[in-house]
C-alpha positions in Angstrom: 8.5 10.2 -37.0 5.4 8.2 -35.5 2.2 8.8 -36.7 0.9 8.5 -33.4 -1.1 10.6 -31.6 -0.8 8.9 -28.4 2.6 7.0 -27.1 3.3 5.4 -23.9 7.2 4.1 -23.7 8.3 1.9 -21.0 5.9 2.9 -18.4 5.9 1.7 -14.7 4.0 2.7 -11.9 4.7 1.6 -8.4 3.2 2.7 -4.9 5.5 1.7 -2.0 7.4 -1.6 -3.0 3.9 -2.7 -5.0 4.7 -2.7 -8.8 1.3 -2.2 -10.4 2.5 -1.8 -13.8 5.7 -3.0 -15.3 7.3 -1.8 -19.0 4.2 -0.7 -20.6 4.6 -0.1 -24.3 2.3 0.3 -27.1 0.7 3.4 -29.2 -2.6 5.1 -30.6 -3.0 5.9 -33.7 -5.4 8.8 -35.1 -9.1 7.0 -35.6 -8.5 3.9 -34.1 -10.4 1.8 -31.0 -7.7 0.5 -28.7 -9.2 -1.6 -26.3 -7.4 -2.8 -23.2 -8.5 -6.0 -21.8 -7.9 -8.7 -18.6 -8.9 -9.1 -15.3 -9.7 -6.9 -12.6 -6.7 -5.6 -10.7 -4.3 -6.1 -13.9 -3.6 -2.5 -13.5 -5.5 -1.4 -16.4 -7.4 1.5 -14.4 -4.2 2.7 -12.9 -2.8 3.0 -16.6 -5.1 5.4 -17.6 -4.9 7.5 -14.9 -1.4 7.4 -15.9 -1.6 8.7 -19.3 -3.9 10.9 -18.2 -1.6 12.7 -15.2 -4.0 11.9 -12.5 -1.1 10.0 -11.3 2.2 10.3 -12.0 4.5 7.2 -13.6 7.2 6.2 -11.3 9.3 5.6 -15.0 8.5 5.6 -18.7 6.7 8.7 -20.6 3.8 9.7 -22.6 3.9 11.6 -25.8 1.4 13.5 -27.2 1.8 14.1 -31.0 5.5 13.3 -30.1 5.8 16.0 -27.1 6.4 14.2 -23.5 3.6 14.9 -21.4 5.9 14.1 -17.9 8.6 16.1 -19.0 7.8 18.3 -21.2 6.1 20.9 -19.0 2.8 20.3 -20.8 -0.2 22.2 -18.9 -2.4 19.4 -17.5 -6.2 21.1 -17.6 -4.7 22.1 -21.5 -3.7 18.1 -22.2 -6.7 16.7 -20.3 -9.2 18.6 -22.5 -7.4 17.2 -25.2 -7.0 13.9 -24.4 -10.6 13.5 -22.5 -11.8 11.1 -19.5 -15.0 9.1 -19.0 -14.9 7.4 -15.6 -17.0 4.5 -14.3 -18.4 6.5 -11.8 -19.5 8.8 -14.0 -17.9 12.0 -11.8 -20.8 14.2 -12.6 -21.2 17.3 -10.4 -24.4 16.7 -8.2 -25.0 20.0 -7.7 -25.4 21.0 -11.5 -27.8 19.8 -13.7 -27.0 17.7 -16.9 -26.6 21.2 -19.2 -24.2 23.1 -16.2 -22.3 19.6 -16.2 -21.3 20.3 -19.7 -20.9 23.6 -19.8 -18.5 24.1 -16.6 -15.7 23.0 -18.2 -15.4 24.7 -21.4 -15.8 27.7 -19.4 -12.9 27.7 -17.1 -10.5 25.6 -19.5 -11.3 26.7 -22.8 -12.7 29.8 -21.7 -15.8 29.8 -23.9 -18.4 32.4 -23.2 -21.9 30.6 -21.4 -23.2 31.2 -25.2 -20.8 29.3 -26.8 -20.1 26.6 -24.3 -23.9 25.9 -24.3 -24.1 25.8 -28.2 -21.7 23.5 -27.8 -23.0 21.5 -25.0 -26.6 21.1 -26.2 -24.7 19.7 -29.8 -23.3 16.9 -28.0 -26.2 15.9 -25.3 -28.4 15.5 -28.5 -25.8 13.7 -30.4 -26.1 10.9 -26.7 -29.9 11.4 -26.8 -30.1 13.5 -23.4 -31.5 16.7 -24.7 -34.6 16.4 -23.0 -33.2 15.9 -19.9 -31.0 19.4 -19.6 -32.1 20.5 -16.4 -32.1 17.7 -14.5 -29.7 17.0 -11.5 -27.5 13.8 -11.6 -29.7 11.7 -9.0 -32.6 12.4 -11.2 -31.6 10.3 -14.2 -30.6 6.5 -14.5 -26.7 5.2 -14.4 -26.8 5.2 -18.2 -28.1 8.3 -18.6 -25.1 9.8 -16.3 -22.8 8.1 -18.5 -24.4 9.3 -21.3 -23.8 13.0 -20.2 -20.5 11.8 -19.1 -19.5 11.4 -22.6 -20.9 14.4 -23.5 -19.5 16.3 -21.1 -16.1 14.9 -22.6 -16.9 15.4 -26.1 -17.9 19.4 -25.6 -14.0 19.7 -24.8 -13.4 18.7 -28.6 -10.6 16.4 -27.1 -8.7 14.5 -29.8 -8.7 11.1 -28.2 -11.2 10.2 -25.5 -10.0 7.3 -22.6 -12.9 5.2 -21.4 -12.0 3.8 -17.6 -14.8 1.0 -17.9 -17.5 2.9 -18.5 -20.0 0.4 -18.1 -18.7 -1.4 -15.8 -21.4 0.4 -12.6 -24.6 0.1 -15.0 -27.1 -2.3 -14.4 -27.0 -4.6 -17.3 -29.9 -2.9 -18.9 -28.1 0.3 -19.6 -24.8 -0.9 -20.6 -26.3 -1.6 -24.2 -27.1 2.6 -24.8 -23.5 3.5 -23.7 -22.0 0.6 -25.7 -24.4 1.9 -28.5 -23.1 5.1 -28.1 -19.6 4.0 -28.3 -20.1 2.3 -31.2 -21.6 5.4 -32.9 -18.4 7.6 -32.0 -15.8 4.9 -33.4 -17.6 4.9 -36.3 -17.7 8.5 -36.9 -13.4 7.9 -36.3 -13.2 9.3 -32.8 -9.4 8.2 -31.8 -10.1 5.9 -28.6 -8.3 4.2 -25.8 -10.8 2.1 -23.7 -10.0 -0.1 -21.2 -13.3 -2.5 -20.6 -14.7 -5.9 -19.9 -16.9 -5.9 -23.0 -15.5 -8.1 -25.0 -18.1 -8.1 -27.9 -17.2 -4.3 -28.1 -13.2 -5.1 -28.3 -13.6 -7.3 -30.7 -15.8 -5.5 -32.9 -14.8 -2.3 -32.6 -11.3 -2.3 -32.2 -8.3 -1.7 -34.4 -5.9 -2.8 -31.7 -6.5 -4.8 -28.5 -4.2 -5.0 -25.4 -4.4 -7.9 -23.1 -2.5 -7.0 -19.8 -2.4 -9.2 -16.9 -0.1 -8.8 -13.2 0.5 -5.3 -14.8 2.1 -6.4 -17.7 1.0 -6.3 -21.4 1.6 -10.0 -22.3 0.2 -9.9 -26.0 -1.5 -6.6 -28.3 -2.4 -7.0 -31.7 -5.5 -6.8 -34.0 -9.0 -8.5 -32.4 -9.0 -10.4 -35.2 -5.6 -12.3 -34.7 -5.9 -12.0 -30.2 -9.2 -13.2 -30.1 -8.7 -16.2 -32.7 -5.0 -17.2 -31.9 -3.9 -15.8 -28.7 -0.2 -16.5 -28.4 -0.2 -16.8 -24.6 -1.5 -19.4 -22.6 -2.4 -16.3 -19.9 -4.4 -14.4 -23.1 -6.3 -18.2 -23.7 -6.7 -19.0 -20.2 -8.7 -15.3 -19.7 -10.3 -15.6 -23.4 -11.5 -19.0 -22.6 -13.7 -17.9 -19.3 -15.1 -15.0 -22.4 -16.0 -17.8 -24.9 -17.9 -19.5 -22.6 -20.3 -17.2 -21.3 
């Protein structure tokens, strides 16, 4: 039996006659960074959306600790909480403010009382550094600050693995250091991870695994070490190469 907790198997996903991902195969393991990397449009976005039932493969599965998430009549506010989102946009609710945003969820999913999922809430906005900013509202605070309760937000579900859709990808590049940092802390501490990002300093430093995927298709994986030395594609050099020189 794998000792995976997370498994994608021959995934495609097409809309209409447009193929935007093709055989997709590769797993995460407890504790480890996978980082998927390559250009925009690759169809690493639509991947995670994927894996995470905000759309549904056109073939292939997902197993969760084994159990097939497409057909194995998993409940999807259950799975989600367990395997957690962080968006680019952030998807904070505008009308709460930066406590509510992390409480709402716990409430109606996990059904913790307001006590409890505020306990819980205020544990992780200090662990991001936003505790001084609980009442604010969204527009109030900085693109790196929303991520920051973002992550937060996530991390109050106690999810097992968290998926990271590029989340510095809309910061200015002044914030994107205090998300990376962030990051960085939560890998350490052995948060299982599956991010999909442009950073490349962060794949290759943080990561146990990394997954170049170009035209939909995962053309090489392997350790960051090994990809980011010796890529054995010419497509994995050809995209490295434009990293290595800025």
């Amino acid at each position: 039996m794998s000792d995976a907790i997370l498994e994608v198997r021959h995934l495609s996903k097409s809309f209409g006659s447009n193929e935007v991902l093709r055989d997709i195969d590769f797993d995460v393991r407890p504790g480890d960074v996978t980082s998927i990397i390559g250009a925009s449009g690759s169809g690493k976005s639509t991947l995670l959306r994927c894996i995470n039932l905000l759309e549904t493969p056109t073939s292939g599965d997902v197993l969760f600790h084994g159990e097939s998430v497409i057909t194995g009549g998993v409940n999807p506010n259950k799975y989600r909480a367990k395997v957690g989102m962080v968006f680019q946009s952030f998807n904070l609710f505008d009308n709460m403010d930066v406590l509510k945003n992390c409480m709402v969820g716990q409430m109606k999913v996990l059904k913790r009382s307001a006590a409890e999922a505020e306990a819980n809430a205020m544990k992780y906005l200090e662990r991001v550094g936003m505790a001084p900013y609980i009442k604010a509202k969204p527009r109030q605070i900085s693109g790196g600050m929303k991520q920051r309760v973002a992550i937060a937000r996530a991390l109050a579900m106690d999810p097992e693995i968290l998926l990271f859709d590029e989340p510095t990808s809309a910061l200015d590049p002044e914030m994107v250091g205090e998300v990376l940092a962030v990051m960085r802390s939560l890998a350490a501490d052995g948060m299982t991870m599956l991010v999909v990002t442009h950073e490349m300093a962060f794949a290759r430093d943080v990561s146990a695994n990394v997954v170049f995927m170009k035209d939909g298709v995962i053309w090489e994986q392997g350790s960051p070490d090994r990809l980011f030395r010796e890529p054995e594609t010419q497509e994995a050099r050809d995209f490295l190469a434009r990293f290595m020189e800025r």
